[in-house]
N, C-alpha and C positions, 0 to 999 in steps of 0.2 A: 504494500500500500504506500502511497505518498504523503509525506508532513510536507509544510514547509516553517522553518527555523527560522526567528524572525531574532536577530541579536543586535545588542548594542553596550559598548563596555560590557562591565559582567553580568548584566542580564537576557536574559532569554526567553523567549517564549514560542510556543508548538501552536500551529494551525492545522486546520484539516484540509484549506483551504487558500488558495493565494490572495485571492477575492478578500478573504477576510484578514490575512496578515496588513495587506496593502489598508485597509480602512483601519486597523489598529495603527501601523505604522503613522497614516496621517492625523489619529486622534492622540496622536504623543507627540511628533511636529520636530522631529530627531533627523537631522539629517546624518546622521553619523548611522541610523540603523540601517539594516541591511537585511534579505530575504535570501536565502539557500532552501532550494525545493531536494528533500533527500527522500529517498523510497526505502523505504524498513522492510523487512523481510519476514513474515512469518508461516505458520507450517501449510495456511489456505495460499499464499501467492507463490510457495514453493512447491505448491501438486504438478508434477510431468505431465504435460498433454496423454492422454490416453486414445487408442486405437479402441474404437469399440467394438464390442462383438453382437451379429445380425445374428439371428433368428430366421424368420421370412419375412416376408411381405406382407404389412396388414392386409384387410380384408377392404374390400372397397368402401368407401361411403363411412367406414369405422373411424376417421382423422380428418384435421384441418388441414391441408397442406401450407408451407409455407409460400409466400409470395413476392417477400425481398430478400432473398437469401439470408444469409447468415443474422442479416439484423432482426429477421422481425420468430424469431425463433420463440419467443415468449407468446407473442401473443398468437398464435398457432398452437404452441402447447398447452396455455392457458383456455382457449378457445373449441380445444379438444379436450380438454379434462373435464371441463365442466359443461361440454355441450353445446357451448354458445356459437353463434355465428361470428365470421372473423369478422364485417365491417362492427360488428356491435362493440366486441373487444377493443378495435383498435379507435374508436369512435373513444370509447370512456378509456383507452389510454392516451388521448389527444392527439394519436397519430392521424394525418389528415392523409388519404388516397388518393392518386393521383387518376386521370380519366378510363386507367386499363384495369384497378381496384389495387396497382400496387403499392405499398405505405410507403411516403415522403419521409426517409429516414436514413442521416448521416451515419450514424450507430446503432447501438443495439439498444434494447431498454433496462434498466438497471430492475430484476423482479425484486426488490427489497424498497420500492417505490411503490407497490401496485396495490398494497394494502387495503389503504382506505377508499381508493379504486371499487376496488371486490365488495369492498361491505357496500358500498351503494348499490351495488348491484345483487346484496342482498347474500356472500360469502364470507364467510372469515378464514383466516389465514393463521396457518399455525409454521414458523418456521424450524427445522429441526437441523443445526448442524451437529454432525456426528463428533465423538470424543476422539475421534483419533486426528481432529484437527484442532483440538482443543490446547491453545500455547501454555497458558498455565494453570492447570487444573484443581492444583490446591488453594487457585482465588474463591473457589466457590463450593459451598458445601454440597450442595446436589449436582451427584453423576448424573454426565450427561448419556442420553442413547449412542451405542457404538455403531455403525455402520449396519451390521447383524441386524441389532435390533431393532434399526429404524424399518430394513425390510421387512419384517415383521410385523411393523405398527402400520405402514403403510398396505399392507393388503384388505380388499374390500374399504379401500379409500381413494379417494379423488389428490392429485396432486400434479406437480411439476419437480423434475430431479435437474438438478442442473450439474454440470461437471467441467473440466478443461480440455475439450475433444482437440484430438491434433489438429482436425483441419479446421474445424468451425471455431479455435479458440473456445468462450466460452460460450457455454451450450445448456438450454432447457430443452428437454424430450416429455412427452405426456406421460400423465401415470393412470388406467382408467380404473386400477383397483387389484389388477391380474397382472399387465402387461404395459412393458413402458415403450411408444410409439416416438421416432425420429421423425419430425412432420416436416422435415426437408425431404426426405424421399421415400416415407410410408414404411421403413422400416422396425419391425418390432426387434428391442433391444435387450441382450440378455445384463439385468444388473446384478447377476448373485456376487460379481465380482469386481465391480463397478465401483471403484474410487469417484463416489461423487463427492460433490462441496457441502451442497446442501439440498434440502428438499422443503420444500412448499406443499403443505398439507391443508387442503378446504375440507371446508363444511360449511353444508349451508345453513344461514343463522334464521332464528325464527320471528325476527323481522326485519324489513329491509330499512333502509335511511330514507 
């Protein structure tokens, strides 16, 4: 992940953000400080791209396919999990479509943004990252689920698994409860072995916003 270190004489201070170092820096009016953007390494930004392994071919009509390649992986998988139509999703994730329905989109979408998205639309969102990416585990008293276990927890559940695929970088596939769906090109994906990041678990809540 990226800081950026914002110093001057011997003090210091951590942003998350440049946006926001740069508006501290001119709310203290120091010309003498200075901005260094550093990238910290931990055990989620050091996961190996993974090669995934196919299954077959979903069944037809069973997935959203994607329709801007690699970026709009979310909302195709989001859109397949829970059924929805893809203009609906990409509508309430403020993606605008272009005249052929393909989404107007420089990147990807960040799913840890889509939250309070879902609950308008009447979802909630449980996110579950596994303990083996867990940097230091003795911060918190409650174990987390291990990888195992999240497979597990997620069957007969609705979700999105996301991971660092070699070619697509980073990658959300559907979960529809049984079987997890690549909705770049209809592939159903074996995860028994599957170093994901994390997973995105819904349910639907029992009232909408």
């Amino acid at each position: 992940m990226q800081i950026w270190v914002h110093t001057a004489d011997a003090e210091t201070e951590v942003f998350s953000s440049n946006l926001a170092a740069e508006e501290w820096a001119a709310s203290n009016g120091s010309p003498e400080r200075r901005i260094i953007e550093k990238r910290m390494e931990n055990r989620i930004s050091q996961q190996p791209p993974i090669k995934r392994v196919t299954v077959r071919a979903a069944e037809d009509g069973s997935f959203t396919s994607q329709r801007g390649g690699k970026g709009d992986c979310v909302i195709a998988s989001v859109a397949t999990a829970l059924k929805l139509d893809y203009q609906a999703v990409a509508q309430a994730f403020d993606v605008a479509l272009d005249e052929k329905g393909v989404p107007v989109l420089t990147g990807g979408i960040y799913d840890f943004s889509i939250f309070g998205v879902l609950l308008n639309l009447g979802w909630l969102t449980c996110p579950l990252i596994p303990s083996e990416l867990d940097d230091d585990p003795t911060q918190s008293s409650v174990r987390q689920p291990s990888r195992d276990e999240i497979r597990e927890l997620i069957k007969g559940r609705r979700a999105i698994i996301c991971y660092n695929d070699e070619t697509a970088n980073f990658h959300a596939i559907a979960w529809n409860g049984e079987e997890a769906i690549d909705c770049s090109d209809g592939m159903i994906i074996d995860v028994s072995e599957l170093s994901f990041q994390h997973v995105l678990v819904f349910e639907k809540s029992d009232r909408a916003a």
